[in-house]
Phi, psi and omega in degrees: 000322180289285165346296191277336179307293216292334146318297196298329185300323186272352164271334184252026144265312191298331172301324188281339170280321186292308190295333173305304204284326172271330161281330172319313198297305170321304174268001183248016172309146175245344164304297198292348167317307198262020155301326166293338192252341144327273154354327173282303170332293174303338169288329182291310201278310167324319184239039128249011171311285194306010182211050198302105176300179192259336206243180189243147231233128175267121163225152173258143160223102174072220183287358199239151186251157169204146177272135175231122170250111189299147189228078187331314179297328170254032208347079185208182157231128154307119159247128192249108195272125193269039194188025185272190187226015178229138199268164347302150179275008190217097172274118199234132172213150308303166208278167185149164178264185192179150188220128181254176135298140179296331153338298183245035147258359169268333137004278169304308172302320186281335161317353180140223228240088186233107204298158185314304202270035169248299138008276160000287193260324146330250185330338177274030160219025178258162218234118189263131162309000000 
């Protein structure tokens, strides 16, 4: 009886390690981590295609803010969600270049939660007079 106890004990650490060791692998993915703010984006950049301001425009979705920044040339917008918490930190939908005014990147930043390394990736694209 001490024999099999001690066989059942030692499979089910091994079971619990093993199980341990496969949800790590899962939740600690940082794509599937950032899927969810993937998602926002797209959804945010979906339902303002079709209607591409002139001027750059802030909306919240859930916990997160986003920027949509008009791209004249392209009669589009860029969207930057500007607060995420899952890496890469700096999320863009569709990817493309975009030039802000210091205005209207002090615009933005007062806008709320707007994270360093977003900030950051800001200010390299404003465009000095």
């Amino acid at each position: 009886m001490n024999r099999s106890f001690f066989i059942g004990f030692a499979l089910a650490g091994v079971l619990i390690a093993c199980g341990w060791l496969v949800c790590r692998k899962m939740f600690s993915n940082e794509e599937l981590a950032s899927k969810v703010e993937w998602s926002i984006v797209q959804a945010v950049e979906f339902r303002h295609r079709d209607k591409p301001g002139d001027k750059i425009e802030v909306v919240k979705m859930d916990d997160y803010s986003l920027a949509g920044i008009p791209v004249p040339d392209a009669r589009k917008e860029i969207w930057i969600m500007l607060n995420p918490l899952k890496p890469p930190y700096y999320k863009q939908l569709p990817q493309g270049n975009y030039v802000l005014s210091e205005d209207e990147l002090k615009n933005i930043l007062a806008s709320g939660d707007v994270t360093s390394t977003v900030a950051s990736c800001l200010e390299s694209h404003v465009q000095s007079h």
